[in-house]
NUSE-582357 format. One record per residue: x, y, z of N, C-alpha, C in turn. Coordinates in Angstrom, 2 decimals. Example, Ala and Ser with C-alpha at 12.3 -4.5 7.8 and 13.67 -1.06 7.14 Angstrom:
<node n_X="13.19" n_Y="-5.69" n_Z="7.80" ca_X="12.30" ca_Y="-4.50" ca_Z="7.80" c_X="13.20" c_Y="-3.30" c_Z="7.80"/>
<node n_X="12.85" n_Y="-2.25" n_Z="7.08" ca_X="13.67" ca_Y="-1.06" ca_Z="7.14" c_X="12.90" c_Y="0.03" c_Z="7.87"/>
//
This chain:
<node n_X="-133.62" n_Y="53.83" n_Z="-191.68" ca_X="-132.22" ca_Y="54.17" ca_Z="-191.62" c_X="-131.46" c_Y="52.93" c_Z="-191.20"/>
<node n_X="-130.39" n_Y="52.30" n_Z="-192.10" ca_X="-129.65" ca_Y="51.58" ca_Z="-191.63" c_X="-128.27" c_Y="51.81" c_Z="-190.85"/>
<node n_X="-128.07" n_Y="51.41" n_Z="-189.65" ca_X="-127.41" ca_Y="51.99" ca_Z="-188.77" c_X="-125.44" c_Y="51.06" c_Z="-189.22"/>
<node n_X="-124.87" n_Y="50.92" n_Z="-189.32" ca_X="-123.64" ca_Y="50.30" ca_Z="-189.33" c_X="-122.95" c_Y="50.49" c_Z="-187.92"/>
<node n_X="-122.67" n_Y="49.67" n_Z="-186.90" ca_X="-121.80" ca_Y="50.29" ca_Z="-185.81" c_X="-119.92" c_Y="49.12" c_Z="-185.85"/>
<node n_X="-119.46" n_Y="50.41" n_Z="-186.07" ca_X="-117.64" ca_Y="50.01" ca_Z="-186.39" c_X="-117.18" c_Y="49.50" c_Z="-185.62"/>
<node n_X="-117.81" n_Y="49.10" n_Z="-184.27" ca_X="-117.04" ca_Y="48.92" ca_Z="-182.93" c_X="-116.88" c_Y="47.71" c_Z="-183.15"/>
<node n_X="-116.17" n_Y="46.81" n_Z="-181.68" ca_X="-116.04" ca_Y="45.61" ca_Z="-181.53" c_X="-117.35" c_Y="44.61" c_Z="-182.23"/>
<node n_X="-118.29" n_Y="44.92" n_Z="-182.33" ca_X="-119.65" ca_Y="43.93" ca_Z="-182.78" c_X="-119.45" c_Y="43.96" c_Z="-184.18"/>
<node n_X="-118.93" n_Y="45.22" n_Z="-184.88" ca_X="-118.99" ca_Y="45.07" ca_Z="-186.39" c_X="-120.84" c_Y="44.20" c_Z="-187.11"/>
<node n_X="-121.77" n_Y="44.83" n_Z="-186.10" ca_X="-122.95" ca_Y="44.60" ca_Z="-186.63" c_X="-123.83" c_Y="45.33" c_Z="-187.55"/>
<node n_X="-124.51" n_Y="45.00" n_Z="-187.93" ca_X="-125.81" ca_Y="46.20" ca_Z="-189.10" c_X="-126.83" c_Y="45.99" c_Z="-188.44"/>
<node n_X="-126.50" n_Y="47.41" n_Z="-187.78" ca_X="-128.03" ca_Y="47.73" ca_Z="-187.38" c_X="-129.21" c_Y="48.03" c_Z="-188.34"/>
<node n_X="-129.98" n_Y="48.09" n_Z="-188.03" ca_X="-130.99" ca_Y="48.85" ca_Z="-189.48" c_X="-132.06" c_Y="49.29" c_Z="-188.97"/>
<node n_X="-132.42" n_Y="50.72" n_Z="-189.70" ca_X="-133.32" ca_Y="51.79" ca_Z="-189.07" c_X="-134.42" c_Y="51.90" c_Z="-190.45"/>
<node n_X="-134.33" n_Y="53.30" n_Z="-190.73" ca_X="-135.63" ca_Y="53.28" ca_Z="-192.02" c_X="-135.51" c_Y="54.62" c_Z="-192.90"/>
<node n_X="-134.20" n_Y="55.23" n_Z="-192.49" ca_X="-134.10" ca_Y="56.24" ca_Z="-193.87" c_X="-132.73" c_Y="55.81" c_Z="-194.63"/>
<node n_X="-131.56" n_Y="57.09" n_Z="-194.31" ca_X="-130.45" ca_Y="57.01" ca_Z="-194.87" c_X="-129.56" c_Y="56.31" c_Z="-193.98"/>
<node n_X="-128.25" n_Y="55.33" n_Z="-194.49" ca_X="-127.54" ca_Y="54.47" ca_Z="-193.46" c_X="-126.75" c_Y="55.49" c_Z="-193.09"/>
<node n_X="-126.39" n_Y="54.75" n_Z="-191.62" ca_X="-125.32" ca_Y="55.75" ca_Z="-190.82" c_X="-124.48" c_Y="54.69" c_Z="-190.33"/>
<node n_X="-123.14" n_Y="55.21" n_Z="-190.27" ca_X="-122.26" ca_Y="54.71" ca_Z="-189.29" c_X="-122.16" c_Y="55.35" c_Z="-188.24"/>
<node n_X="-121.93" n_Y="54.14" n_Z="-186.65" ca_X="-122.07" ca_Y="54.71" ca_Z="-185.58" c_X="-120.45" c_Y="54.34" c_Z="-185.00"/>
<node n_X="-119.40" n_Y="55.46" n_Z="-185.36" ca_X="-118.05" ca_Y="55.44" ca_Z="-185.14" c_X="-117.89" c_Y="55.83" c_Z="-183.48"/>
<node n_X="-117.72" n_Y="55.70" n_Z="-182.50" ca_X="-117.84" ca_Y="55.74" ca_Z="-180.92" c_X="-118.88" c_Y="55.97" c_Z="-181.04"/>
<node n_X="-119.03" n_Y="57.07" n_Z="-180.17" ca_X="-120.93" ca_Y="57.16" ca_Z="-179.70" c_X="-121.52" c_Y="58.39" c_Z="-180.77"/>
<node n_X="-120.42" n_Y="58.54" n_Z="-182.24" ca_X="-121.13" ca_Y="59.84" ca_Z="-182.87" c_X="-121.64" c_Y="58.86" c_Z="-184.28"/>
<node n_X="-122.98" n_Y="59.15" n_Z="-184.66" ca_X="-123.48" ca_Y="58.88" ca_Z="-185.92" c_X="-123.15" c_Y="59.26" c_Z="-186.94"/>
<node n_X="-122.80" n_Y="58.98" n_Z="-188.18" ca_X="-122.38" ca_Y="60.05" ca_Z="-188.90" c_X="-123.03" c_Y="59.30" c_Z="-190.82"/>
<node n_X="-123.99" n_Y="60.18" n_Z="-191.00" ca_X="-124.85" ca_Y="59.60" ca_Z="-192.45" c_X="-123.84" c_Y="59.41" c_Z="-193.03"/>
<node n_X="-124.35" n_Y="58.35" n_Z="-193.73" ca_X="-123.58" ca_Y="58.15" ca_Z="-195.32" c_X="-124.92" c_Y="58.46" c_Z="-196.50"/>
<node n_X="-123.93" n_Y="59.33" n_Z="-197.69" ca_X="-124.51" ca_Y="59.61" ca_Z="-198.62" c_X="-125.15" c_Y="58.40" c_Z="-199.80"/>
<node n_X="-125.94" n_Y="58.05" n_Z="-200.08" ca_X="-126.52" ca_Y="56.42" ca_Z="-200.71" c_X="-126.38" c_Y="56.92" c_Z="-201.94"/>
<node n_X="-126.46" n_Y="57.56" n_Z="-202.15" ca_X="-127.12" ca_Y="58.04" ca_Z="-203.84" c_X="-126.46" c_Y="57.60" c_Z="-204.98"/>
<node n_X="-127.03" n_Y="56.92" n_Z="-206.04" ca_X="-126.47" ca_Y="56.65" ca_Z="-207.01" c_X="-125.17" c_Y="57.35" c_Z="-207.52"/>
<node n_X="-125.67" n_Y="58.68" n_Z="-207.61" ca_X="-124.30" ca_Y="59.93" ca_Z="-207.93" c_X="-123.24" c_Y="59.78" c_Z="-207.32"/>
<node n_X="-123.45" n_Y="59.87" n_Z="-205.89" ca_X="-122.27" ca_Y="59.14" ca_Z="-205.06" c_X="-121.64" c_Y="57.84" c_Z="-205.26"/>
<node n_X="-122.55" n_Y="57.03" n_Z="-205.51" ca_X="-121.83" ca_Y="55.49" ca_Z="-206.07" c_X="-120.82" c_Y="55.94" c_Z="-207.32"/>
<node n_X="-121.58" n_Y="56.00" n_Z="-208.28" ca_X="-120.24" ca_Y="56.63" ca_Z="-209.46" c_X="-119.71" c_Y="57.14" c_Z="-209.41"/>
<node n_X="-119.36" n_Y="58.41" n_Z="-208.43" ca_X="-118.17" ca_Y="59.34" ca_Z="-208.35" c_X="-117.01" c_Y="58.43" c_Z="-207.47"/>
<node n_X="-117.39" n_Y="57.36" n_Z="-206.79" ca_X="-116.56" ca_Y="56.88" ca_Z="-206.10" c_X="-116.13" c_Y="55.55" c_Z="-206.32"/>
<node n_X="-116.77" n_Y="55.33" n_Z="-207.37" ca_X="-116.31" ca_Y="54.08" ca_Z="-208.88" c_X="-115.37" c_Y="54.96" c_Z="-209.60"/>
<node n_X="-115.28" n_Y="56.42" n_Z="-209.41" ca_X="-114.56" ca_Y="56.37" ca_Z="-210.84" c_X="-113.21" c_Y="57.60" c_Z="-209.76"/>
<node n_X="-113.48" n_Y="56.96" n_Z="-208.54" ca_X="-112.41" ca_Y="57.65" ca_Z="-207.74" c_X="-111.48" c_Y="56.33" c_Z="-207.98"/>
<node n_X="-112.18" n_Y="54.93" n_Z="-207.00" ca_X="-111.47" ca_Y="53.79" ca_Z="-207.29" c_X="-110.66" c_Y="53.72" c_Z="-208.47"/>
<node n_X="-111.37" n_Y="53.63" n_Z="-209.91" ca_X="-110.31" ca_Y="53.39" ca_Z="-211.17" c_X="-109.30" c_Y="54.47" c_Z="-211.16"/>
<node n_X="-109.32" n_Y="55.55" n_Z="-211.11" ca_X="-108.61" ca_Y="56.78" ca_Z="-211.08" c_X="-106.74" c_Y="56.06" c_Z="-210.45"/>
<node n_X="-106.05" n_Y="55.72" n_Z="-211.15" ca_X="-104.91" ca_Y="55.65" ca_Z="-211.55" c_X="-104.03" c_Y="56.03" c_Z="-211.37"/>
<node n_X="-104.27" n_Y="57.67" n_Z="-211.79" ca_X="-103.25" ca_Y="58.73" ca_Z="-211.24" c_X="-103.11" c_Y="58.78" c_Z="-209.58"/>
<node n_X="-104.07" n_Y="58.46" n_Z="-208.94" ca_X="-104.31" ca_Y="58.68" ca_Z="-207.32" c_X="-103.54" c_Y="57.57" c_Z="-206.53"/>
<node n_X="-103.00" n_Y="58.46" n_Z="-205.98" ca_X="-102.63" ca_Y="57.02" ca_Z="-204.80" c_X="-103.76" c_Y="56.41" c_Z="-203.48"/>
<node n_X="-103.25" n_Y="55.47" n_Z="-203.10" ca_X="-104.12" ca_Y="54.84" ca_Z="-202.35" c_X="-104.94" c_Y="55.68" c_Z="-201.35"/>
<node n_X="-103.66" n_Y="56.45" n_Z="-200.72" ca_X="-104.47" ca_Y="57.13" ca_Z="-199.50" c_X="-105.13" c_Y="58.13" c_Z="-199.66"/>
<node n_X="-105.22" n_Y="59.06" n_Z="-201.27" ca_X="-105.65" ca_Y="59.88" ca_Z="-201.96" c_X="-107.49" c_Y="58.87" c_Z="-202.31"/>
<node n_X="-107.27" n_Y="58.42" n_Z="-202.73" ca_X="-108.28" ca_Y="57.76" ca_Z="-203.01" c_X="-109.34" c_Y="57.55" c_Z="-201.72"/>
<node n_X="-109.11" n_Y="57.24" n_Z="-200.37" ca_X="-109.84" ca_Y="56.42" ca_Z="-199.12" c_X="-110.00" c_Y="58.06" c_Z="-198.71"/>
<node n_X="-109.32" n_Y="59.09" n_Z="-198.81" ca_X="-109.95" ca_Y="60.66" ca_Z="-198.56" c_X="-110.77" c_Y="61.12" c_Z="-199.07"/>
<node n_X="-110.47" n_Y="60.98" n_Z="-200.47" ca_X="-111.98" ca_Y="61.34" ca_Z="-201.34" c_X="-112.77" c_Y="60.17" c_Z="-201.02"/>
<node n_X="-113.11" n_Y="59.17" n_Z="-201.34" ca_X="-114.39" ca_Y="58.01" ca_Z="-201.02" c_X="-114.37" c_Y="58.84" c_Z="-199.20"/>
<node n_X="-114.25" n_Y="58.78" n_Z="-198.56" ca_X="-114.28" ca_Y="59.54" ca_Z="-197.36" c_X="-115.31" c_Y="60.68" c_Z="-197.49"/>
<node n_X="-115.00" n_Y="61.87" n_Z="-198.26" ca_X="-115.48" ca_Y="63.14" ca_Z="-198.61" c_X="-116.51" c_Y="62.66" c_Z="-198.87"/>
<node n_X="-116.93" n_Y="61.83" n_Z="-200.01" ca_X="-117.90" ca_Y="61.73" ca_Z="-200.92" c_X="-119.05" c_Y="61.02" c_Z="-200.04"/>
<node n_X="-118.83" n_Y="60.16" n_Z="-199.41" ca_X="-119.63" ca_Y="59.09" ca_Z="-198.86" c_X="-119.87" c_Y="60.05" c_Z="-197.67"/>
<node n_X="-119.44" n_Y="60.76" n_Z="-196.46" ca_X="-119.85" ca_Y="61.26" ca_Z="-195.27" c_X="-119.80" c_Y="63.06" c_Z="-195.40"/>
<node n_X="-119.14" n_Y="63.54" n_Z="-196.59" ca_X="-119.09" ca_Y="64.76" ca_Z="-196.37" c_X="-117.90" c_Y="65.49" c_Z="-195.92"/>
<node n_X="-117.44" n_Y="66.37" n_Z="-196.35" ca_X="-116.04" ca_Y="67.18" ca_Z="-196.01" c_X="-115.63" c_Y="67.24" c_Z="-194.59"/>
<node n_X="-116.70" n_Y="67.53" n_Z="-194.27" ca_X="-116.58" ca_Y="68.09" ca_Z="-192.84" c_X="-116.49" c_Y="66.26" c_Z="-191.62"/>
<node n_X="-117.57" n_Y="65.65" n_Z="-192.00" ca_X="-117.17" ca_Y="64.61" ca_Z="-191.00" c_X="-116.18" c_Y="63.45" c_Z="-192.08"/>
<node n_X="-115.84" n_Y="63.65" n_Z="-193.02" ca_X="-114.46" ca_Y="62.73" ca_Z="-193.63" c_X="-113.37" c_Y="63.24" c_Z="-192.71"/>
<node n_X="-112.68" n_Y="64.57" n_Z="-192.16" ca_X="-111.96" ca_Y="65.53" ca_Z="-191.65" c_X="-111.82" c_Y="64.69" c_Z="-189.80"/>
<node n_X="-113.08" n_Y="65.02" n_Z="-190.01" ca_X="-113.75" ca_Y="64.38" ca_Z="-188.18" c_X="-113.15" c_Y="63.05" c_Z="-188.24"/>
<node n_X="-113.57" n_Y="62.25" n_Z="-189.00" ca_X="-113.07" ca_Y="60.44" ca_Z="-189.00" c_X="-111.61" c_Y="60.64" c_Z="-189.02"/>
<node n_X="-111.02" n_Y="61.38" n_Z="-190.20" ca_X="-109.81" ca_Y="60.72" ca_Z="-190.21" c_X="-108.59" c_Y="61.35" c_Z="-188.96"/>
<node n_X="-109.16" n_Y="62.19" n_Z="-188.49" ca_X="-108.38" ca_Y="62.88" ca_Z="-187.16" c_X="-108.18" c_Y="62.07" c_Z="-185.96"/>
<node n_X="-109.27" n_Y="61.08" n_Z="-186.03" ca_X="-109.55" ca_Y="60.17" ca_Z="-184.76" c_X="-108.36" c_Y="59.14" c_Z="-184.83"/>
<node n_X="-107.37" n_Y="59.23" n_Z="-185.77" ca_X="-106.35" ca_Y="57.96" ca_Z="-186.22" c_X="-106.76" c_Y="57.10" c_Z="-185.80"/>
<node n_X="-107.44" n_Y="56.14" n_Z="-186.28" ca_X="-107.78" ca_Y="54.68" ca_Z="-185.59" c_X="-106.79" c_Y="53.42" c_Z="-185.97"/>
<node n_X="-106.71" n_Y="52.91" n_Z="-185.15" ca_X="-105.71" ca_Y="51.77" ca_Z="-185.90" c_X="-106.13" c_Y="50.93" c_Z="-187.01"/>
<node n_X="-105.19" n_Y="50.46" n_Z="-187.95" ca_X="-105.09" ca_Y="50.12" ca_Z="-189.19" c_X="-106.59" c_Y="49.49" c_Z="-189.71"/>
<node n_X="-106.50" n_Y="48.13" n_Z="-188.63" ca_X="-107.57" ca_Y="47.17" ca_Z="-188.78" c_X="-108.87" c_Y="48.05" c_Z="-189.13"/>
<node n_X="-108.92" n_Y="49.06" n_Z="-187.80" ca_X="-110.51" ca_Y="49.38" ca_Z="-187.83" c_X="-110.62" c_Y="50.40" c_Z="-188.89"/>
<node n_X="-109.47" n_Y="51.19" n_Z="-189.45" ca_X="-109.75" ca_Y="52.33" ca_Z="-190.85" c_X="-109.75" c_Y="51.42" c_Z="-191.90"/>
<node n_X="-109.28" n_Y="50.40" n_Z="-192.31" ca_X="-109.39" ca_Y="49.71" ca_Z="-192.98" c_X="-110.88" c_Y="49.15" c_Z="-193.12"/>
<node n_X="-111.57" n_Y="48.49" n_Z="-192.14" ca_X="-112.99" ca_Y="47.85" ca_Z="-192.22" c_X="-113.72" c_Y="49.17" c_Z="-192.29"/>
<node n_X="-113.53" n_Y="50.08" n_Z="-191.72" ca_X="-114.21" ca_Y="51.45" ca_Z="-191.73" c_X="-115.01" c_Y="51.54" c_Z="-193.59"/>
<node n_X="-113.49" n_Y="51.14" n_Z="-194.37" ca_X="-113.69" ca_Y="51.97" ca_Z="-195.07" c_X="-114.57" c_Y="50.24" c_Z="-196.33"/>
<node n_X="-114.89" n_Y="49.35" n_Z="-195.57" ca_X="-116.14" ca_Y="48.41" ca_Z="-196.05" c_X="-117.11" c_Y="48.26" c_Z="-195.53"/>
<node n_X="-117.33" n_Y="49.24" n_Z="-194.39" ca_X="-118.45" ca_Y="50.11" ca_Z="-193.47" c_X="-119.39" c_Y="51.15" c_Z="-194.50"/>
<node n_X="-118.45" n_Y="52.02" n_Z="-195.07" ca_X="-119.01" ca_Y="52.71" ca_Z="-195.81" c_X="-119.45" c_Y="52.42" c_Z="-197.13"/>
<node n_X="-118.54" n_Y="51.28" n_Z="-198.01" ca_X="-119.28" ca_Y="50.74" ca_Z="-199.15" c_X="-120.31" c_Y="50.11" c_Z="-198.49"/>
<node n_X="-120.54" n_Y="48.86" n_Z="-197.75" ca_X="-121.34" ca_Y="48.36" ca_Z="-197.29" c_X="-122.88" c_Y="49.58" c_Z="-197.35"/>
<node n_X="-122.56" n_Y="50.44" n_Z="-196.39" ca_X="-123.67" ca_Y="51.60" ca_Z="-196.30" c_X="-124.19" c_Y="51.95" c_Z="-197.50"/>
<node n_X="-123.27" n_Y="52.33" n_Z="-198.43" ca_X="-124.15" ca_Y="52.61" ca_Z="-199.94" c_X="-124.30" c_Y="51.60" c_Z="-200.64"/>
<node n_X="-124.05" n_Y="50.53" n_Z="-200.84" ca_X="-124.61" ca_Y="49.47" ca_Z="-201.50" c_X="-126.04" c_Y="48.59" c_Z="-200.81"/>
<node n_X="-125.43" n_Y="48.29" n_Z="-199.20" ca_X="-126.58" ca_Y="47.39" ca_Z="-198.94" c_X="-126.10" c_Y="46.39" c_Z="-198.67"/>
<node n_X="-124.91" n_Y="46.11" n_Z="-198.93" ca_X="-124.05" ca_Y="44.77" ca_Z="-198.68" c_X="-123.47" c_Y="44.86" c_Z="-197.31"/>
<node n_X="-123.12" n_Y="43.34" n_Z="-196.48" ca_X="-122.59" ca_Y="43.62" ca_Z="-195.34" c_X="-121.37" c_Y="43.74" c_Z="-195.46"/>
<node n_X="-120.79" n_Y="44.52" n_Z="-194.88" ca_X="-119.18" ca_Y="44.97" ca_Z="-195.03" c_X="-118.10" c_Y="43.89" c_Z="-194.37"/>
<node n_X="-118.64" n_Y="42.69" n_Z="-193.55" ca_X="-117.88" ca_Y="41.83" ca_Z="-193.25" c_X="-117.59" c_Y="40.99" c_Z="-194.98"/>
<node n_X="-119.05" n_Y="40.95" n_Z="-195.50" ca_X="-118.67" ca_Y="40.27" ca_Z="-196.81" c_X="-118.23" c_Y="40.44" c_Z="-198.01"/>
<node n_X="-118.36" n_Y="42.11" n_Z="-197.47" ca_X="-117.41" ca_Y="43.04" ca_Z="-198.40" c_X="-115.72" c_Y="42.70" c_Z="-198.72"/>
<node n_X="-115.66" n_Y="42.62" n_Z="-197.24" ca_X="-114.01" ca_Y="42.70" ca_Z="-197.28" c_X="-113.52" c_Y="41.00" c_Z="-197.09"/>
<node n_X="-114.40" n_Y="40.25" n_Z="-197.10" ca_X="-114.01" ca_Y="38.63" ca_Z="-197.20" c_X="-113.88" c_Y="39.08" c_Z="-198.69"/>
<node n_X="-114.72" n_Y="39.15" n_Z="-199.67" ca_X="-114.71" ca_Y="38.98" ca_Z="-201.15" c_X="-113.17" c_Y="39.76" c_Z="-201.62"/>
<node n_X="-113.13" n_Y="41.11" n_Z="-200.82" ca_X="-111.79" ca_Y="41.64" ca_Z="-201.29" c_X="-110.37" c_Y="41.02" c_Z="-201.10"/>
<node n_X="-110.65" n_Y="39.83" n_Z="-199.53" ca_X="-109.38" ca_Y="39.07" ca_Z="-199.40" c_X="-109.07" c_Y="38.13" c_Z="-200.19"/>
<node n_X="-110.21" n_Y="37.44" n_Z="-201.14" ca_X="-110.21" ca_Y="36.53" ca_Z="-201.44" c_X="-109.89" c_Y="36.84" c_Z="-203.32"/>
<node n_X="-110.19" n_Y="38.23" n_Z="-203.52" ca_X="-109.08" ca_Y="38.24" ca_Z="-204.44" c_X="-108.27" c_Y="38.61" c_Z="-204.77"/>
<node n_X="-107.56" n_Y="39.06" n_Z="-203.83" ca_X="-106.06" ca_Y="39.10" ca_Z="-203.68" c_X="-105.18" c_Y="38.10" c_Z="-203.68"/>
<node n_X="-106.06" n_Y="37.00" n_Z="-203.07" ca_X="-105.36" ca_Y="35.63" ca_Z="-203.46" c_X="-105.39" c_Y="34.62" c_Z="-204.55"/>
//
């Protein structure tokens, strides 16, 4: 199990089944599965959706109805819902989410 913890360390832990993010002191799986990867590739392209429509579903999809609901209640400030949400690609890909979201700054510019 690979562990992700969101806090100040922004480190990858790593365990030996499914990855989890460790958001305060609650764990909460992320779904890996291929199926999940494409439904949330084709949430991203999805057009019609607005932004914050979009980071709810990838939310749903990746942790589940019930703890997407749990996360987003906690309002966290910008910074950390923002990396949160290259916490969770990170988790289903395998990639570190610091280099996640360097690659995303970098093309924006």
């Amino acid at each position: 199990m690979r562990i992700i913890d969101t806090g100040i360390t922004k480190e990858i832990l790593t365990g030996d089944n499914h990855p989890q993010l460790k958001i305060g002191d609650k764990l909460y799986t992320v779904d890996d599965r291929q199926s999940t990867f494409e439904k949330i590739q084709e949430v991203q392209e999805n057009a019609s959706l607005k932004e914050d429509e979009k980071t709810n579903k990838i939310f749903e999809l990746a942790l589940g109805e019930e703890s997407a609901k749990e996360v987003q209640k906690m309002d966290l400030p910008v910074s950390n819902f923002i990396y949160l949400t290259y916490c969770i690609l990170g988790a289903i890909t395998g990639e570190d989410p610091k280099e996640l979201q360097k690659a995303a700054k970098e093309r924006k510019n």
